[in-house]
N, C-alpha and C positions, 0 to 999 in steps of 0.2 A: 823490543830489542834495543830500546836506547840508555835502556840500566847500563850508569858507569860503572865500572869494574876495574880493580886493581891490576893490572898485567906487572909481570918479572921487570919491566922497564922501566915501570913506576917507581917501585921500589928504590930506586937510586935516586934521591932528589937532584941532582944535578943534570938530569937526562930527561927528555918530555917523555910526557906519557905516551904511550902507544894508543893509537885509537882502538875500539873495541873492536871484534870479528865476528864476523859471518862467513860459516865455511857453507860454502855451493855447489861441496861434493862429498858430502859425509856420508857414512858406511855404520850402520848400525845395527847389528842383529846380536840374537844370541849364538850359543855353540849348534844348534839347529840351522842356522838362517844360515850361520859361516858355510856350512857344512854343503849348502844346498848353491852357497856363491859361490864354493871353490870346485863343486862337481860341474856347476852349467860351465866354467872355465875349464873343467877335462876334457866334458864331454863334446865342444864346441869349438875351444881355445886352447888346447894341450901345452901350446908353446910358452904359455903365461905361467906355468907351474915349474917349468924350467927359467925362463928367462930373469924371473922374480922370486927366483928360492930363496934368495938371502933376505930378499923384504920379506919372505912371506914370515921365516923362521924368525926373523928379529921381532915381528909384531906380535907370533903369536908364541914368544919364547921356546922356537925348538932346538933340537941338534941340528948344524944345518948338515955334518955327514951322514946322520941318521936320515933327513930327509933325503937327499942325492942319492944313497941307495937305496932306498925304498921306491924315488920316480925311476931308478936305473929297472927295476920290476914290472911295475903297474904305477899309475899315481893314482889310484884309488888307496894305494899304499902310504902314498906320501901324507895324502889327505890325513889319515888315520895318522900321523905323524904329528902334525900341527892340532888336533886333536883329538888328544887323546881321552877314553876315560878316565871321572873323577876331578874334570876341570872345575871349577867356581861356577857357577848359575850367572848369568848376567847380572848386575843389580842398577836398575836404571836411577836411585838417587845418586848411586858412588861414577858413573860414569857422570852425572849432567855436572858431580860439585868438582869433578876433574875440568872436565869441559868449561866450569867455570874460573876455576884454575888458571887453565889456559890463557883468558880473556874470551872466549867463546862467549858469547851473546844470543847464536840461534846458528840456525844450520837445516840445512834441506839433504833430509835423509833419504837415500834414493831405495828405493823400494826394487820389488822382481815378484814376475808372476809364477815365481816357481812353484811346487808346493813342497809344504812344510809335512813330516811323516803322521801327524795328526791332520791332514785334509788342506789346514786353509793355505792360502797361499803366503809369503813373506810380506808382500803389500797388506794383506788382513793384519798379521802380527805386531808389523810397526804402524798401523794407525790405530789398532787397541793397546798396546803398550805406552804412546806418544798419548793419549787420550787424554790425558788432563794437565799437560808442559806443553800443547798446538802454539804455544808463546814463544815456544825456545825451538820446538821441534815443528820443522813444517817438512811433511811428508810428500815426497812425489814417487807416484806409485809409478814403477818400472812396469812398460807393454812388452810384448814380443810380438813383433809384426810379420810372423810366418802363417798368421790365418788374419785377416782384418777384422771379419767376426769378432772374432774371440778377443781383439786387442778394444775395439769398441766397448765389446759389454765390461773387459776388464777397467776403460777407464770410466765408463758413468758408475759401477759401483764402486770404485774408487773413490770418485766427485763425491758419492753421496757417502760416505764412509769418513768423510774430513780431507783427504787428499787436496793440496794445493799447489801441486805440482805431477809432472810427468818425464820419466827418464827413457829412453831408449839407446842401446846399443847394439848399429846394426849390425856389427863384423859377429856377434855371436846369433845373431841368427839369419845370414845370411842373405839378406832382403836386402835391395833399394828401399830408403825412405820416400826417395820423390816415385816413385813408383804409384801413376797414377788410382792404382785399388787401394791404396791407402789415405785416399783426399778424406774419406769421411772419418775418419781418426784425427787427422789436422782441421780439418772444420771443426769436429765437436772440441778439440782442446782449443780452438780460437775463441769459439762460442762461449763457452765457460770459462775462459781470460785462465787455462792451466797454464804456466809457462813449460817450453820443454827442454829439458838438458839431452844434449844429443850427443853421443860421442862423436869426434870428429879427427881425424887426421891421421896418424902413424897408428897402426895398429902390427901385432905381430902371427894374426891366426891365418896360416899359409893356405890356408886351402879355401880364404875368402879374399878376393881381389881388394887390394889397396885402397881402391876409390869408395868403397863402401862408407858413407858418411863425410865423406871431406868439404870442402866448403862451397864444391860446386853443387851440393846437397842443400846447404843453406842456404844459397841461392834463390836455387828452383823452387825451396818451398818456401821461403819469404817472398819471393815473387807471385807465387801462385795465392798463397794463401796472407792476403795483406793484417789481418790482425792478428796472427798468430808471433806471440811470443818467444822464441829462439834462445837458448845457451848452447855456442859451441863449447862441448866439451875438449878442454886441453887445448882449446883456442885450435883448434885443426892444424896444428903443430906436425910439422914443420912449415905448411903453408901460412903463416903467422901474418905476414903482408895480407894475401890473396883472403886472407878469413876477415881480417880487419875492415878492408875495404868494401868487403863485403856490410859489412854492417854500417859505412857510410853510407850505400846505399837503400839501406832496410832499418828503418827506428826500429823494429823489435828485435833486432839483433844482438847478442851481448857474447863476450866471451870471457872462458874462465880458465886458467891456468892450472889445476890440478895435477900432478905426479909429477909436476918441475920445480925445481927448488929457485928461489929468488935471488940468493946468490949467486945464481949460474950466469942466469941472462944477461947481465953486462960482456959476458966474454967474449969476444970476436969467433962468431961463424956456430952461438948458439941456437940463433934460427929467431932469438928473440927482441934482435934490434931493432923490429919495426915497433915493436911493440913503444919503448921503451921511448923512441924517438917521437912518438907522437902523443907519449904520455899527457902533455899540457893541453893538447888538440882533441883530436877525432879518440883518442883511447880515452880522454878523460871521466867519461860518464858512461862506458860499454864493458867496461872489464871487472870479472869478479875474484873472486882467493875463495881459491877451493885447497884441498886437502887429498883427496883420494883415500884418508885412513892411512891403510897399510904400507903404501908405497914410500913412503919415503920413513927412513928412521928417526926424524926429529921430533917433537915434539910438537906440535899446532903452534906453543906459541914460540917455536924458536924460530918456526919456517913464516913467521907474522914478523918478527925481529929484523930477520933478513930482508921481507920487503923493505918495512919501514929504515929499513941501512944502506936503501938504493939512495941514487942519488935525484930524491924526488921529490916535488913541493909538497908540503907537509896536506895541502886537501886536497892530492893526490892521491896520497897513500892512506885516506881517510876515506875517499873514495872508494877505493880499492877493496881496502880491507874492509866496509861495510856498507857504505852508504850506498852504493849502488848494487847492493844486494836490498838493500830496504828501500831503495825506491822500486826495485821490478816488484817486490811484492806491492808496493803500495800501488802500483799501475796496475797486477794483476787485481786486484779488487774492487778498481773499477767497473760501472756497471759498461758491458759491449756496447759501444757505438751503432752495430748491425740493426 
């Protein structure tokens, strides 16, 4: 992932290069995989298809009135809105030379154990599709931890499948993580140096309590389980402080910023001065740049632009934007201490 790459910033000789990127929340499926992320978001998370219509229509080119009255019906309707038949086939060279575009360098495509209307699940789809770019694409296979079973056997064939990672989000399936029937899920991803991206902080699905994943979540399970590898997802946002300090306490602790835009965070009462404030310190070596995909309208590298337009030492934001994405992998492949 250390191929230089030309980014839009370059391009300007009078302006430093942008360092390369690694996004630590990318979304990659076909029109199937979409189809199957925006249903477990109805059927779990209803409020995300309201709250995010305008992201959802801008990413996947829809009507956004066409969609509003369609979720005013069913959003199984809306769904069929963003799409529709007759779309393009995914094409995984035109998406990676976008991606490289961008300045994209690699990305940890988050996987789900849904299934796909041919049997396998999403997690199978994107570790046979990613199969010969494991350089660019590093896959971590999405658990649902409503049977622990089944989240087990999902991540050892995952492990054995090329998987180098592990995503969980508990507000869609309604579990505690630190939920002690869930230790042998966190043991085996310690054991096998998985790292895990966890969602963490504000979430909007009302009929699952708040606390679901927040940083008192990361806590408990870096305390409990010492080798285990940690991404809060969205930095557990709004508790941005309370998630940080959490990972002074915990070395495998990291957090990643996804669905916030980098322009934001300077503004008084964004939630993300702690961040920001300790950018030279305790965030220097813990924090990643993620992307979310759909959520935000820019482009990856305009929302890499914005970092790099903070007011931040230049191997900071080099940091930021990769390097401490490509250290947690080079720590996950390490052989376990145990």
């Amino acid at each position: 992932m250390n191929v230089p790459v030309k980014t839009p910033s370059a391009l300007a000789p009078d302006l430093p290069v942008r360092p390369p990127v690694v996004d630590a929340c990318a979304l990659l499926y076909d029109d199937a995989g979409w189809r199957v992320y925006l249903h477990r978001l109805g059927e779990n998370a209803p409020e995300y298809l309201d709250v995010f219509s305008a992201s959802f229509c801008r990413y996947f080119g829809a009507d956004h009135a066409a969609y509003r009255d369609a979720l005013a019906l069913r959003w199984q309707e809306a769904v069929d809105v963003l799409l529709p038949p007759g779309r393009p086939p995914f094409d995984l060279d035109a998406y990676l030379a976008d991606r490289q575009r961008q300045g994209v360098t690699g990305e940890f495509a988050m996987g789900s154990p849904e299934r796909l209307p041919d049997g396998r699940t999403v997690n199978d789809w994107l570790l046979e599709t990613t199969r010969d770019v494991r350089d660019r694409v590093h896959v971590w296979a999405g658990l649902s931890l409503r049977d622990p079973a089944a989240a087990l056997d999902e991540l050892e064939r995952s492990l054995a499948a090329g998987a180098t990672g592990l995503c969980v989000i508990p507000f869609l399936d309604g579990t505690d993580p630190a939920d002690p029937r869930f230790a042998p899920v966190w043991d085996a991803a310690a054991g096998a140096r998985l790292p895990v991206w966890l969602h963490t902080g504000h979430h909007f699905a009302r009929s699952h309590p708040s606390g679901l994943g927040s940083w008192r979540t990361v806590e408990t399970l870096a305390a409990r389980h010492r080798e285990l590898l940690l991404v809060a997802g969205h930095a557990g946002w709004p508790d941005v402080q309370e998630t940080l300090l959490t990972a002074a306490r915990h070395p495998g602790v990291h957090l990643e910023f996804s669905s916030h835009r980098p322009r934001h965070m300077p503004k008084p009462g964004s939630g993300w001065e702690p961040l920001l404030h300790h950018a030279r310190g305790l965030a220097r070596d813990r924090v990643l740049f993620g992307t979310s995909t759909w959520v935000n309208p820019a482009p990856t590298a305009a929302l890499a632009d914005e970092l790099a337009g903070l007011a931040l030492p230049a191997e900071v934001t080099a940091a930021w934007l990769s390097g401490n994405a490509e250290a947690l992998m080079a720590r996950a492949a390490k052989p376990h201490r145990g």
